[in-house]
Residue frames as a rotation matrix with the C-alpha (Angstrom) as fourth column:
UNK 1
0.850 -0.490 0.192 -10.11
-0.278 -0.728 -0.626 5.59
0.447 0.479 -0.755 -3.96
UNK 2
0.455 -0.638 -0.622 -6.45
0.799 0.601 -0.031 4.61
0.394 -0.482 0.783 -3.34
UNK 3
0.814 0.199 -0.546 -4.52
0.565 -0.487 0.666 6.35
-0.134 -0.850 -0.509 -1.23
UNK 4
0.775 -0.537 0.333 -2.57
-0.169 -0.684 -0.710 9.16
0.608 0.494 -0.621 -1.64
UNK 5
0.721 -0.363 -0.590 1.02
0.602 0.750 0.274 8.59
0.344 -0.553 0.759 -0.86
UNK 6
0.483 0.067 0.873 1.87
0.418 -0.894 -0.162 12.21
0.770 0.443 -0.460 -0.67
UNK 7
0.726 -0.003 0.688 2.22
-0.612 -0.458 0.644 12.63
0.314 -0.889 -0.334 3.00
UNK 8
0.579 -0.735 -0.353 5.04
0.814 0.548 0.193 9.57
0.052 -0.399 0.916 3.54
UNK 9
0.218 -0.892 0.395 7.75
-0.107 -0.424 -0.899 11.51
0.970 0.154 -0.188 4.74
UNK 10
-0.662 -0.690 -0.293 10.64
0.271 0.144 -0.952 11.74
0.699 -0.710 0.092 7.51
UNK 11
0.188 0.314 -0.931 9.87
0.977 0.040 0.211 12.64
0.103 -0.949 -0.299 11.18
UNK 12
-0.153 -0.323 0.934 9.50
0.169 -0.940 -0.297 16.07
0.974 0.112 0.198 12.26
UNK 13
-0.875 -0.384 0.294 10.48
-0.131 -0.398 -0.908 17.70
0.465 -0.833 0.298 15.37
UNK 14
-0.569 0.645 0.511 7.58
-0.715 -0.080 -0.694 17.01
-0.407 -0.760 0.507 17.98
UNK 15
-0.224 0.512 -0.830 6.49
-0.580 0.614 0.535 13.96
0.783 0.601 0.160 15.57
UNK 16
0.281 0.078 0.956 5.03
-0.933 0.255 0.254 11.58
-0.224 -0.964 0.145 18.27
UNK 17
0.784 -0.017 0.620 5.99
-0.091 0.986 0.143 9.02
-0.614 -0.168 0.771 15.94
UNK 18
0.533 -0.825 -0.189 9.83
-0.813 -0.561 0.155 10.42
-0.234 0.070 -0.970 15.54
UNK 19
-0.152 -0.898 0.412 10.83
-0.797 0.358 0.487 6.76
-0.585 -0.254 -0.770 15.67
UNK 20
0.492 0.365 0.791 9.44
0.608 0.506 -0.612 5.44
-0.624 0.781 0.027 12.57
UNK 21
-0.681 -0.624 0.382 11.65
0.557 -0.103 0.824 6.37
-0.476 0.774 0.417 9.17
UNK 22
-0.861 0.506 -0.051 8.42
-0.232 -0.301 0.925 6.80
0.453 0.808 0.377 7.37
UNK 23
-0.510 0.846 0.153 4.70
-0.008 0.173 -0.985 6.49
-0.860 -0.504 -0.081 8.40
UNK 24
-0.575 0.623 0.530 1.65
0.762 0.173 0.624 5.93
0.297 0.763 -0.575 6.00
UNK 25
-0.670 0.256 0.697 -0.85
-0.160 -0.966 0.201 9.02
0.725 0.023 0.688 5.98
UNK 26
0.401 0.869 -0.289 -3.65
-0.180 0.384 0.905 7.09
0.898 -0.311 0.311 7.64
UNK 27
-0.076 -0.399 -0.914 -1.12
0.968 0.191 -0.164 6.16
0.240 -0.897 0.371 10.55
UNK 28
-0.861 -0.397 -0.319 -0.39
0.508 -0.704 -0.496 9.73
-0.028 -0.589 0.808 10.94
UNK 29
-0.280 0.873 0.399 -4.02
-0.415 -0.485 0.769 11.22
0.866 0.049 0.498 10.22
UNK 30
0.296 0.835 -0.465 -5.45
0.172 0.432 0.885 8.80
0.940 -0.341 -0.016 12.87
UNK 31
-0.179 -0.559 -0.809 -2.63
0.955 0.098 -0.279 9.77
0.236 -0.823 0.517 15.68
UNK 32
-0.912 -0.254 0.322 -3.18
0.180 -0.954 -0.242 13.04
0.368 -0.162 0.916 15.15
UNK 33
-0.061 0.998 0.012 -7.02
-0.311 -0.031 0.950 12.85
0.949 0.054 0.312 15.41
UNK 34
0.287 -0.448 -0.847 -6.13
0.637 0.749 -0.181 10.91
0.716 -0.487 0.500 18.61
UNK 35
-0.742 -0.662 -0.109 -3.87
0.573 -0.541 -0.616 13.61
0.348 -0.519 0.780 19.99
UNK 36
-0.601 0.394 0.695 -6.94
-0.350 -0.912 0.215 16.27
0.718 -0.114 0.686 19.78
UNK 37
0.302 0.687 -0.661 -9.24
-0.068 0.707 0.704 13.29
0.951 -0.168 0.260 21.58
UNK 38
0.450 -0.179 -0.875 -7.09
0.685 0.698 0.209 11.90
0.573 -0.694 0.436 24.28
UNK 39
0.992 -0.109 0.070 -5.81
-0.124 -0.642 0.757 13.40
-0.037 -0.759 -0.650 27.40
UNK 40
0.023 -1.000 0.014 -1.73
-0.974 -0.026 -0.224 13.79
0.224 -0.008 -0.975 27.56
UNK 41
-0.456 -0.826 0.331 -0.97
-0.834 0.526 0.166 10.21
-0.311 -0.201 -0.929 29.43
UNK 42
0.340 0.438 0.832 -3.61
0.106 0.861 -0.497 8.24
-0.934 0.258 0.246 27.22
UNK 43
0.795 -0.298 -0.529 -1.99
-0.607 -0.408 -0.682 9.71
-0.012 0.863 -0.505 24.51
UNK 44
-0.025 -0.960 0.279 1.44
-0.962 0.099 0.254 8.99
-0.272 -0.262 -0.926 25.96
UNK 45
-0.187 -0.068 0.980 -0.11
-0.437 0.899 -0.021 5.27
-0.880 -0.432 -0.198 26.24
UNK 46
0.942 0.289 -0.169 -1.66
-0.195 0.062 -0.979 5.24
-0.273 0.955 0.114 22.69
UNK 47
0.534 -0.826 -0.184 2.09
-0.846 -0.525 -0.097 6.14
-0.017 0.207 -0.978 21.23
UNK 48
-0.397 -0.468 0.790 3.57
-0.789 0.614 -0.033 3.59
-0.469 -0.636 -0.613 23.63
UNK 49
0.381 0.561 0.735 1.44
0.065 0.777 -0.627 0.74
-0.922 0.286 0.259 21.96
UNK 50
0.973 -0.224 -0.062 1.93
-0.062 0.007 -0.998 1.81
0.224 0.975 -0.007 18.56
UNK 51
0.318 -0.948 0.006 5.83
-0.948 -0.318 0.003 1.79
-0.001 -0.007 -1.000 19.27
UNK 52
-0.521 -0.163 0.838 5.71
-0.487 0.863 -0.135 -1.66
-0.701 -0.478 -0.529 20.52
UNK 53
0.768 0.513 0.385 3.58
0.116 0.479 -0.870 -3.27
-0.630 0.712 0.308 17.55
UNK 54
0.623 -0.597 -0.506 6.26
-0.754 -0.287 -0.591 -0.95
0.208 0.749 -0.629 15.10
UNK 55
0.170 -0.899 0.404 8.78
-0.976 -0.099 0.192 -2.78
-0.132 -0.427 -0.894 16.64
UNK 56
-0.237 -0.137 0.962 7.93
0.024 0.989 0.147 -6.53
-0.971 0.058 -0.231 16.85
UNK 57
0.955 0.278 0.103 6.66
0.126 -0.068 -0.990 -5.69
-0.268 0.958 -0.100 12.54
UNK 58
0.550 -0.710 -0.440 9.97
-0.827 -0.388 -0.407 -4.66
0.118 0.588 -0.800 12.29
UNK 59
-0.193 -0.325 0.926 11.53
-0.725 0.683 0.089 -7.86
-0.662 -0.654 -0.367 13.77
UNK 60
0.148 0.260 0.954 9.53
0.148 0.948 -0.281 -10.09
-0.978 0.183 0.102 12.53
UNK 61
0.872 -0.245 -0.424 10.47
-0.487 -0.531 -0.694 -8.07
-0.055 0.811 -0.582 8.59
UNK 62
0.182 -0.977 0.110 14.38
-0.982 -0.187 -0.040 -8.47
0.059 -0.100 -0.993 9.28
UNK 63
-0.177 -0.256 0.950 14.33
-0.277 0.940 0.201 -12.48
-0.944 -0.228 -0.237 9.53
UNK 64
0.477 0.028 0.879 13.83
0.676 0.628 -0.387 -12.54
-0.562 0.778 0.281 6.06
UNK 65
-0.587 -0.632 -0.505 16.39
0.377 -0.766 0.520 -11.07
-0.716 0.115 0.688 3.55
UNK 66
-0.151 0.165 -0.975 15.31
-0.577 -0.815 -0.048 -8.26
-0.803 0.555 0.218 1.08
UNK 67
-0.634 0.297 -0.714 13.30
-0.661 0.270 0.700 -9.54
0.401 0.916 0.026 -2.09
UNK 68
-0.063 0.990 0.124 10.96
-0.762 -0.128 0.634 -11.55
0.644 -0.054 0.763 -2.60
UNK 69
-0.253 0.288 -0.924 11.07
0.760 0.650 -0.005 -13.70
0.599 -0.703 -0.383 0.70
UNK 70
-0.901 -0.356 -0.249 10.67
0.432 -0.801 -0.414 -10.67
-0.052 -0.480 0.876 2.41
UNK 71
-0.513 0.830 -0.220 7.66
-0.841 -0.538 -0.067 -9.37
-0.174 0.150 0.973 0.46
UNK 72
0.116 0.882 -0.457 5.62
0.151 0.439 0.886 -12.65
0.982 -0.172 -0.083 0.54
UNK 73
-0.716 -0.014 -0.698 6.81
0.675 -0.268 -0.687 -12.27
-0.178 -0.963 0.201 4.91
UNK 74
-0.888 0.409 -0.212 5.33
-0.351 -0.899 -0.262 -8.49
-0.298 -0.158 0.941 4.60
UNK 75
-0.463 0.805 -0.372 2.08
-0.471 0.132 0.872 -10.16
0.751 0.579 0.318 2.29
UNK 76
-0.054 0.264 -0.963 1.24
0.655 0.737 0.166 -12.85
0.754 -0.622 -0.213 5.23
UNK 77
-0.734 0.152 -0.662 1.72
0.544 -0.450 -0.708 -10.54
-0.405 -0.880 0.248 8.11
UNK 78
-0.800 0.579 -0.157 -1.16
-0.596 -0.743 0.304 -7.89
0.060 0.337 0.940 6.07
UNK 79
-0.313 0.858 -0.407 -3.39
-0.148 0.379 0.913 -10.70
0.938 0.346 0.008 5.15
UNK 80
-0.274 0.199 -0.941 -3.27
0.866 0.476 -0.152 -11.41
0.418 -0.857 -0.302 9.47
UNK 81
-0.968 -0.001 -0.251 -3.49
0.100 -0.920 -0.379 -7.66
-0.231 -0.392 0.890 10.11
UNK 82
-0.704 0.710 -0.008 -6.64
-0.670 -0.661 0.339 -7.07
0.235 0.244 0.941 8.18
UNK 83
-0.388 0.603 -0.697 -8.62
0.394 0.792 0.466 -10.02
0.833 -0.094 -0.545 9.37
UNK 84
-0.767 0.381 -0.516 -8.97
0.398 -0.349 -0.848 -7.44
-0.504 -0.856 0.116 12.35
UNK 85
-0.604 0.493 -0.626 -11.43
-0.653 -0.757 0.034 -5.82
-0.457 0.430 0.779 9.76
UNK 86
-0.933 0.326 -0.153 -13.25
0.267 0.912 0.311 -9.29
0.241 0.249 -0.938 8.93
UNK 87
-0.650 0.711 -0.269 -16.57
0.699 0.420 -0.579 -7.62
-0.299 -0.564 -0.770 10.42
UNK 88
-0.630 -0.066 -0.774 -16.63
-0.078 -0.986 0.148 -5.18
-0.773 0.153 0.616 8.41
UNK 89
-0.019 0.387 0.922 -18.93
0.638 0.715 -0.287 -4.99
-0.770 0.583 -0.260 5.61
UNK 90
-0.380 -0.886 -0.266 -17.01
0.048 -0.306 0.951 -4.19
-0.924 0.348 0.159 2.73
UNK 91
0.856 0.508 -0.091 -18.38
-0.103 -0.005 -0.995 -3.38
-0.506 0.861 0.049 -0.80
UNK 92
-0.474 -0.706 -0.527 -14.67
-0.827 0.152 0.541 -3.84
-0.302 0.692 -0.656 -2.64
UNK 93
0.412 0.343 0.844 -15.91
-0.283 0.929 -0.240 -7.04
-0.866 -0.140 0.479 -4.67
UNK 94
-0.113 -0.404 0.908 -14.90
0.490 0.772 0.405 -9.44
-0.865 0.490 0.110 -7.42
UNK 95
0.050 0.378 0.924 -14.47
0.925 -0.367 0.100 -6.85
0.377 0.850 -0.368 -10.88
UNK 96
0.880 0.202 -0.431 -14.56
0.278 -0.953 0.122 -3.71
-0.386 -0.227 -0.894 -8.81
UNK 97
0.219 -0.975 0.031 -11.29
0.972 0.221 0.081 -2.20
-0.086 0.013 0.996 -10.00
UNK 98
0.800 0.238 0.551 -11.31
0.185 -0.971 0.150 1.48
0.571 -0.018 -0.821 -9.40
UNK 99
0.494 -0.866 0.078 -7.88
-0.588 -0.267 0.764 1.62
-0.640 -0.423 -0.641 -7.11
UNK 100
0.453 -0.614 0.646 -6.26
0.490 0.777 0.395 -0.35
-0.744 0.138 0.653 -10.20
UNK 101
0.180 -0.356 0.917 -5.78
0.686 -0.623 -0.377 2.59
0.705 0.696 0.132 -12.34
UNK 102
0.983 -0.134 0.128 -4.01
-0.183 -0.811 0.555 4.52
0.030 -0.569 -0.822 -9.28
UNK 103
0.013 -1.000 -0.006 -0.44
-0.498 -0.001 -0.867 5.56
0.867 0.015 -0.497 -8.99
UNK 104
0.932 0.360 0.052 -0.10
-0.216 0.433 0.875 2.48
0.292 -0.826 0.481 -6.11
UNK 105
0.057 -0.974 -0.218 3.17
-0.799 0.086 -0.595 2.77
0.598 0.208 -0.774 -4.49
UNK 106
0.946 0.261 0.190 4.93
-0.321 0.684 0.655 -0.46
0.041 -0.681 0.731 -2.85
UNK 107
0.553 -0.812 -0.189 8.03
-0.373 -0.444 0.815 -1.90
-0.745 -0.380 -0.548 -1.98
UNK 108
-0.083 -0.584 -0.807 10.75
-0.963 0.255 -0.086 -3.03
0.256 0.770 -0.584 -4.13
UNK 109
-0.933 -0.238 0.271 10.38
-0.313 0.906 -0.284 -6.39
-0.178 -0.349 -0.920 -2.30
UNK 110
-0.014 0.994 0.112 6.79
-0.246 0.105 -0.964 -6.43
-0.969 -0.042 0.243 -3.68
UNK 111
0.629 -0.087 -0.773 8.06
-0.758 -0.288 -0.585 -5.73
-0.171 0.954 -0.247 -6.93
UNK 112
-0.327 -0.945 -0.001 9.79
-0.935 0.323 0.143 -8.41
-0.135 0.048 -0.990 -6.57
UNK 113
-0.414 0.632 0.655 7.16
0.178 0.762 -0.623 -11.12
-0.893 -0.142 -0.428 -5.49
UNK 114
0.570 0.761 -0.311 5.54
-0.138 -0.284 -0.949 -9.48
-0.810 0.584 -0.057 -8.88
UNK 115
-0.082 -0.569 -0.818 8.52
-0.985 0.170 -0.019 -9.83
0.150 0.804 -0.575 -11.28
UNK 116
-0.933 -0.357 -0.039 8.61
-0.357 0.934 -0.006 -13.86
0.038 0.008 -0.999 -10.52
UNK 117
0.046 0.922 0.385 5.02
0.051 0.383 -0.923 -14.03
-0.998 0.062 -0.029 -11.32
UNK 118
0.649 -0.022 -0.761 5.72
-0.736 -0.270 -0.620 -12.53
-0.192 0.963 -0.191 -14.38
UNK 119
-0.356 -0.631 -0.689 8.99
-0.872 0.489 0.002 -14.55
0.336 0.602 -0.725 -15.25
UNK 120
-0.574 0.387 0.722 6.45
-0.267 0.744 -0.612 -17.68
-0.774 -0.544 -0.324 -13.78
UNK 121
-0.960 0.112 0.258 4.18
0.279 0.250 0.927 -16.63
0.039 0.962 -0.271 -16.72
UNK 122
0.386 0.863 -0.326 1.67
0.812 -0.486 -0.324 -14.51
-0.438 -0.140 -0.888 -16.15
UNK 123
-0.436 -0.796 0.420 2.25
0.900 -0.385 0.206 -12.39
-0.002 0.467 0.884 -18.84
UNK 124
0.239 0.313 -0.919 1.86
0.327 -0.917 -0.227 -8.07
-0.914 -0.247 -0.322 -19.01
UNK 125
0.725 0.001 0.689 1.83
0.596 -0.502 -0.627 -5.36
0.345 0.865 -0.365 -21.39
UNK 126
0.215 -0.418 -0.882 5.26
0.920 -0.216 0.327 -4.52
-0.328 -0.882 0.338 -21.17
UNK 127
-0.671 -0.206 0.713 5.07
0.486 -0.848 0.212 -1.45
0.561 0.488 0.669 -23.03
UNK 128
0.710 0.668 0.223 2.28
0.182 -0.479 0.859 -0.33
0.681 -0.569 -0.461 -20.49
UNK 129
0.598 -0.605 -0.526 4.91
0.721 0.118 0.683 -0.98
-0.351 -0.787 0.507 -17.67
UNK 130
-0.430 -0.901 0.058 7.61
0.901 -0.432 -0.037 0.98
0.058 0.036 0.998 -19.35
UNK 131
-0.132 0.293 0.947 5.30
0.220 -0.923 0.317 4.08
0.966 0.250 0.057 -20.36
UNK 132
0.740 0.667 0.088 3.87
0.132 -0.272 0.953 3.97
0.659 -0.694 -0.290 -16.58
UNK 133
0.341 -0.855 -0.392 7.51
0.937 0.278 0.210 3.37
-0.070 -0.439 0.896 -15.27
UNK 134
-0.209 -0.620 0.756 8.51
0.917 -0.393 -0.069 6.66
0.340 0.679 0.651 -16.93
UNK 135
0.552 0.449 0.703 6.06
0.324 -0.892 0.316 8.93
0.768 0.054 -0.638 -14.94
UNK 136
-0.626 -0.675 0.390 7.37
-0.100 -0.426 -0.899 10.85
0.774 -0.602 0.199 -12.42
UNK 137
-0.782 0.311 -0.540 6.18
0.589 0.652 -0.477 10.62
0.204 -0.691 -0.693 -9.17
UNK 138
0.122 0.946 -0.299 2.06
0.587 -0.312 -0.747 11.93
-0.801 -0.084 -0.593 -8.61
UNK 139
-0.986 0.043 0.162 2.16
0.143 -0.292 0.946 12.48
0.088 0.955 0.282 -12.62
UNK 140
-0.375 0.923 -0.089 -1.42
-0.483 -0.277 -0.831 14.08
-0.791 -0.268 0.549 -13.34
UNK 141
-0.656 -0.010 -0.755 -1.11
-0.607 0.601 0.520 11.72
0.448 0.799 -0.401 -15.76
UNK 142
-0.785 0.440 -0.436 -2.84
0.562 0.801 -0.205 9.49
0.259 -0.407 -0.876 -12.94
UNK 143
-0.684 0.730 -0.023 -5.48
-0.641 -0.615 -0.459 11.95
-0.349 -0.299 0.888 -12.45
UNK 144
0.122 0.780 -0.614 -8.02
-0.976 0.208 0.071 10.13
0.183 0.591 0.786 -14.81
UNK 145
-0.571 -0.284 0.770 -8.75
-0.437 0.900 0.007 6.71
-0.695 -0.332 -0.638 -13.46
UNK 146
0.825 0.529 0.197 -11.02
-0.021 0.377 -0.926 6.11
-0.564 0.760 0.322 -17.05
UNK 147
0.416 -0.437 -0.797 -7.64
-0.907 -0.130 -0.401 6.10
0.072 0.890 -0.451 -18.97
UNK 148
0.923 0.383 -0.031 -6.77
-0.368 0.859 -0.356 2.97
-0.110 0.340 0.934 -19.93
UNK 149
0.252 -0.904 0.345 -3.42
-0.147 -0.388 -0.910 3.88
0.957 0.179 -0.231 -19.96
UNK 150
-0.315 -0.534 0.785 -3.43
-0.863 -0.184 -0.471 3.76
0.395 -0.826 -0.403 -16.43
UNK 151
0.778 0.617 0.117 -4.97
-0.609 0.696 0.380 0.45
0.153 -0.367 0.918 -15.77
UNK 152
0.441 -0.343 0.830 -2.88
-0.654 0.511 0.558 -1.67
-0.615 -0.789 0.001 -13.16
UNK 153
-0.447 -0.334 -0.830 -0.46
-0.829 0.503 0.244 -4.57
0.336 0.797 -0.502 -16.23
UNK 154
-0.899 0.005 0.438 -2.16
-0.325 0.663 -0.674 -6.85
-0.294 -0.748 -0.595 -13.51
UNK 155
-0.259 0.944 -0.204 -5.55
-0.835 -0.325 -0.445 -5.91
-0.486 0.055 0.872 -14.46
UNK 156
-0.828 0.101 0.551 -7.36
0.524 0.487 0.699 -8.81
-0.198 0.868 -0.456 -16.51
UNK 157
-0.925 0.361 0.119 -9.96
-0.185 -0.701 0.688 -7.58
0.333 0.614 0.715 -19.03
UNK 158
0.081 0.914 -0.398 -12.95
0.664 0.249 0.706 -9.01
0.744 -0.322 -0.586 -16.60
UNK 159
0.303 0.054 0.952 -11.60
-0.381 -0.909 0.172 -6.27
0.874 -0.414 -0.255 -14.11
UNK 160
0.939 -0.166 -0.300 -10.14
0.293 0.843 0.452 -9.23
0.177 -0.512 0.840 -11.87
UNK 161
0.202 -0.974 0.102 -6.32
-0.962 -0.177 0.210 -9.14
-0.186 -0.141 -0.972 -10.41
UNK 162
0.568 -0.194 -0.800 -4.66
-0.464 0.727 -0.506 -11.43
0.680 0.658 0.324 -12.49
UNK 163
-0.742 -0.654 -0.146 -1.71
-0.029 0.249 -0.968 -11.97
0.669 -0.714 -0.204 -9.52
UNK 164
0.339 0.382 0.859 -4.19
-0.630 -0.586 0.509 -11.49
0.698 -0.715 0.042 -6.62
UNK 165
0.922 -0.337 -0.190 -2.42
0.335 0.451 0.827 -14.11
-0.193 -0.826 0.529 -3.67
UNK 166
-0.040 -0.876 -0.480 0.68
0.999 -0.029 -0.029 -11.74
0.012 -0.481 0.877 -4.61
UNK 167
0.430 0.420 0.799 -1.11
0.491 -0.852 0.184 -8.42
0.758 0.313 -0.573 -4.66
UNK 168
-0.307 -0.869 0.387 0.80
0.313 -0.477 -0.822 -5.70
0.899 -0.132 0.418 -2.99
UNK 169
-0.701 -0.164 -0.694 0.51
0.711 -0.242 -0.660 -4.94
-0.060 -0.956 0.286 0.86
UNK 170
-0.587 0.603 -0.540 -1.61
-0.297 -0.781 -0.549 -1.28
-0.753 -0.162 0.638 0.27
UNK 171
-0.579 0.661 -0.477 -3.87
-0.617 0.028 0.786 -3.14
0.533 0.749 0.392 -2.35
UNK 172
-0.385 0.023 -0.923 -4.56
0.453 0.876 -0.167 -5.68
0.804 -0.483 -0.347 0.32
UNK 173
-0.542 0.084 -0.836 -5.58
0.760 -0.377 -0.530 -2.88
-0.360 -0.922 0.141 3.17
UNK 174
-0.960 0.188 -0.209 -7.58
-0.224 -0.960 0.166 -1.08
-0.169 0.206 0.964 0.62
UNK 175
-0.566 0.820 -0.082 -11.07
0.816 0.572 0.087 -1.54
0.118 -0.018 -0.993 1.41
UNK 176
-0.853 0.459 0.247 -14.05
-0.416 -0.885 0.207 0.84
0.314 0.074 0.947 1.27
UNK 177
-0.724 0.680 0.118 -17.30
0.506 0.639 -0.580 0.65
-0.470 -0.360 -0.806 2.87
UNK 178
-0.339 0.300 -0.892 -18.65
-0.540 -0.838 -0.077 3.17
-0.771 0.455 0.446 0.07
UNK 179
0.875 0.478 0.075 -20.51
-0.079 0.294 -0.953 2.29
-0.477 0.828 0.295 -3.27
UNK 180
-0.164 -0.874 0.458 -17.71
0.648 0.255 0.718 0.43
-0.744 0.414 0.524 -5.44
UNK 181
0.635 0.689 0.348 -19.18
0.772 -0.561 -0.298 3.00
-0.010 0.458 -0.889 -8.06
UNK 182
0.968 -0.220 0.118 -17.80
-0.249 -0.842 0.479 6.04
-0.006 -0.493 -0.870 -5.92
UNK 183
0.734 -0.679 0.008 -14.20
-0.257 -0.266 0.929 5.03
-0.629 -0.684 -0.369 -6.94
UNK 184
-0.491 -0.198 0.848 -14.52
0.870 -0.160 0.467 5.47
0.043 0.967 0.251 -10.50
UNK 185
0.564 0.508 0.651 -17.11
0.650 -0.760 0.030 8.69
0.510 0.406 -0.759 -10.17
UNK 186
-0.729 -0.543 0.418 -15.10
0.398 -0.832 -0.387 12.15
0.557 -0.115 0.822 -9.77
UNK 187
-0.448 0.231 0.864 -16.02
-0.568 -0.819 -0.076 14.07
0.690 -0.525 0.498 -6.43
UNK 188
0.597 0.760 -0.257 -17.91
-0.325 0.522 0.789 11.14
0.734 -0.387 0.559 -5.02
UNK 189
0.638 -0.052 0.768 -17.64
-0.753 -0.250 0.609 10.67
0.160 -0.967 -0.198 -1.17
UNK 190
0.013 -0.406 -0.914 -15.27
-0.463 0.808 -0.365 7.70
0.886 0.428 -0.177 -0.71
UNK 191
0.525 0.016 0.851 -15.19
-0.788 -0.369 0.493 6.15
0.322 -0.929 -0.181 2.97
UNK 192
-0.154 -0.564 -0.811 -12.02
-0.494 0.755 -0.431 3.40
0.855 0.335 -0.395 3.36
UNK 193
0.858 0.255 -0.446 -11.66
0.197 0.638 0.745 1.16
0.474 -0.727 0.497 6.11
UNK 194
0.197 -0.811 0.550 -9.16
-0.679 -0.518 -0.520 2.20
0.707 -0.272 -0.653 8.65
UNK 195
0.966 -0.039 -0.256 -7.19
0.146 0.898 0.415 -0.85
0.213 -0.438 0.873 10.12
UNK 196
0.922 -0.369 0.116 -4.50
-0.332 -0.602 0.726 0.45
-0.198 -0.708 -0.678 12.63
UNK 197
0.369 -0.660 0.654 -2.00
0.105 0.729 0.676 -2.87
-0.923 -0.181 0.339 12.46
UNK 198
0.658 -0.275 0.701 -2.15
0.748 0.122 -0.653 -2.51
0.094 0.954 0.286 8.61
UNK 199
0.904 0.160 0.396 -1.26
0.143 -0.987 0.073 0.71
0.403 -0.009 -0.915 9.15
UNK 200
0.785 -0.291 0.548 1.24
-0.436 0.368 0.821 -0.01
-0.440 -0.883 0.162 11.89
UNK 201
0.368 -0.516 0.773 3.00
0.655 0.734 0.178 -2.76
-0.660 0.441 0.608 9.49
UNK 202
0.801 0.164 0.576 3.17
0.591 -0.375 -0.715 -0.88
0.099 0.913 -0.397 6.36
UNK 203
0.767 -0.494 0.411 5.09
-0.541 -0.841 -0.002 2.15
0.347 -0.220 -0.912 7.96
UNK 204
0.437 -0.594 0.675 7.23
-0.155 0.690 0.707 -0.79
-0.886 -0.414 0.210 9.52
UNK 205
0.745 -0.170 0.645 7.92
0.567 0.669 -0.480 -1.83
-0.350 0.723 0.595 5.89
UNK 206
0.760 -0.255 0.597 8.61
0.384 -0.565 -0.730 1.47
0.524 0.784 -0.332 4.61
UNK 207
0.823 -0.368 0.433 10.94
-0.568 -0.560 0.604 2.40
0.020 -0.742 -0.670 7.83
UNK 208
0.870 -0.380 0.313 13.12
-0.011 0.621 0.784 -0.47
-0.492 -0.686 0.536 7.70
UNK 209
0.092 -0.918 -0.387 17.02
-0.300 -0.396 0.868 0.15
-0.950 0.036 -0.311 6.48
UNK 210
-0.666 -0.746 0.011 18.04
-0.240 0.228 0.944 0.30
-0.707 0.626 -0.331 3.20
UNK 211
0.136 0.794 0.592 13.95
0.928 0.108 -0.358 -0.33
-0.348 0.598 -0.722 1.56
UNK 212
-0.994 0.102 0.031 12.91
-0.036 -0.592 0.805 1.41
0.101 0.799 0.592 -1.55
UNK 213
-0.009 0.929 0.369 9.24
0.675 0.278 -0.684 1.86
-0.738 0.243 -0.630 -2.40
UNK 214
-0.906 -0.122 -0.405 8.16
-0.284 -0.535 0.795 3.66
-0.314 0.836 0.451 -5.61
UNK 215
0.149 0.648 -0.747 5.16
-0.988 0.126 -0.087 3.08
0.038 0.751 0.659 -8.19
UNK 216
0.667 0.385 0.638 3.89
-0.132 0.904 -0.407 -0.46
-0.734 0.187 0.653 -8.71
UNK 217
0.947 -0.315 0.062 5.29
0.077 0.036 -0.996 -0.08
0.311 0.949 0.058 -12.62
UNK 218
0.330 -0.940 -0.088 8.82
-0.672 -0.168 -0.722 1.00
0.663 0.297 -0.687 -11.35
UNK 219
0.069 -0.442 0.894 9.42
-0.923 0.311 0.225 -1.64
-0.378 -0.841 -0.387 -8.74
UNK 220
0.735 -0.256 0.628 8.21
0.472 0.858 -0.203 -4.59
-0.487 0.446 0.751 -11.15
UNK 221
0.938 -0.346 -0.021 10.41
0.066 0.239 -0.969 -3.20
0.340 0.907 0.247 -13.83
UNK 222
0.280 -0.902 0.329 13.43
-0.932 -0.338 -0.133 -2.60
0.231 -0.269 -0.935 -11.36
UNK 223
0.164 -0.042 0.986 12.80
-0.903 0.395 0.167 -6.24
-0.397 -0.918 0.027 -10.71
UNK 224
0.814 0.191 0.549 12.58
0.272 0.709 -0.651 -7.69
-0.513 0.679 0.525 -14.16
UNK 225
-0.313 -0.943 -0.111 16.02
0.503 -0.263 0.823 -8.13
-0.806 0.202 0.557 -15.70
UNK 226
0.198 0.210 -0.957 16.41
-0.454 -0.846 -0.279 -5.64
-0.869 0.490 -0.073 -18.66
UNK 227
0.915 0.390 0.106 15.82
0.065 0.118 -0.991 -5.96
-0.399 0.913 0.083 -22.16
């Protein structure tokens, strides 16, 4: 199941991570889980780490300019993040495609690295793109991951990513160690992989001055010149 991007939002007052723009839910679910766990100055030290990772992600972001150098930069630094998660044993496999018919948001510098695949020649349905472009954000339109309607312009009809070496950052960190099943079947248990750095990075992405992120559909089409 892909994640729900509901919970990005600003810092609030006693946030322990006040100095991040934006966090990913999983960054802030796992700190908080953390807080109830750890004693006050292993906390403090926990914090302290994660600040210092945010920081050199942001850094190492900012040496490349906005578009799509940027988002292949952000694509390489994920693919080095999750290799911490290389021992895992993952059931996502070749055809699973149950997080391709989710509302997947990413940045506009993704949506970039995806429009120059497209104007490379890898061609979409761009009348899917526009209709999906059009929802508003967490349309219950995306409720049903059997509509076809929602299925990923990436998607090929074996159930493959057609783009996959430029597949967005939070498709890349979505892994499950659950039946690939259980993320097409309503109510079933899902159980992702939680990988800290992804985690860590991401919020780096989404924190850093002047970034957009949005729907998959509205970042390629903000990226593909207009009709």
């Amino acid at each position: 199941m892909s994640e729900k991007s509901d919970s990005i939002a600003p810092a609030t007052p006693g946030d322990p991570l006040d100095f991040m723009a934006l966090a990913t839910p999983r960054l802030r679910a796992s700190v908080e889980r953390q807080r109830g766990i750890l004693v006050p100055a292993e906390f403090a030290e926990m914090v302290g780490a994660i600040r210092s990772v945010f920081g050199k992600y942001t850094a190492k972001l900012n040496e490349h300019a906005a578009g799509v150098d940027r988002g292949r930069a952000l694509h390489r630094l994920m693919e080095q993040a999750v290799k911490g998660a290389a021992h895992v044993n993952v059931s996502c496999r070749h055809g699973c495609a149950g997080c391709c018919h989710y509302e997947i948001e990413i940045m506009l510098d993704e949506g970039a690295v995806l429009a120059d695949a497209v104007r490379g020649g890898v061609a979409i349905d761009v009348d899917q793109l526009t209709a999906q472009a059009a929802r508003e954000r967490k349309s219950p339109l995306w409720n049903n991951i059997l509509d076809p309607r929602n299925r990923c312009v990436f998607l090929g009809l074996d159930g493959a990513c057609r783009v996959y070496a430029h597949r967005p950052a939070a498709c890349r960190k979505q892994l499950v160690t659950s039946p690939a099943e259980a993320c097409t079947t309503f109510g079933a248990p899902v159980s992702p992989v939680e990988i800290l750095l992804a985690e860590i990075l991401q919020s780096a992405a989404l924190s850093l001055s002047g970034a957009t992120f949005g729907s998959l559909s509205k970042m390629v089409q903000a990226s593909l010149p207009a009709n």
